[in-house]
C-alpha angles and dihedrals in degrees: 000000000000091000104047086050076054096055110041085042082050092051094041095054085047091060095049094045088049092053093056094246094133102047105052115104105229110265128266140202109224120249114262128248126239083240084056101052088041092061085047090053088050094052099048093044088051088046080050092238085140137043118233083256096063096038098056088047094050087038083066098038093066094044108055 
């Protein structure tokens, strides 16, 4: 009875190993730019999300 939990855990951890579950680095986004966040700011300036106030803070914000 022991053996046979041993085995079929055993084969199971073989086949994730073997699939490479175990070896990828979780995923991340890359980090942004200054260039990107500048186009988002943009964007959400031109929808009117933000007031003239706020994007020229945030404007300096990401450039300095």
């Amino acid at each position: 009875m022991v053996s046979t939990v041993l085995v079929v855990g055993g084969v199971g951890a073989v086949i994730l190993w073997a699939s490479g579950a175990f070896s990828q680095p979780p995923r991340q986004a890359p980090p942004s730019s200054p260039s990107d966040a500048r186009d988002l700011l943009d964007a959400r300036y031109a929808r009117g999300e933000i007031t003239r106030e706020q994007y020229q803070q945030m404007r300096e914000d990401i450039e300095s």
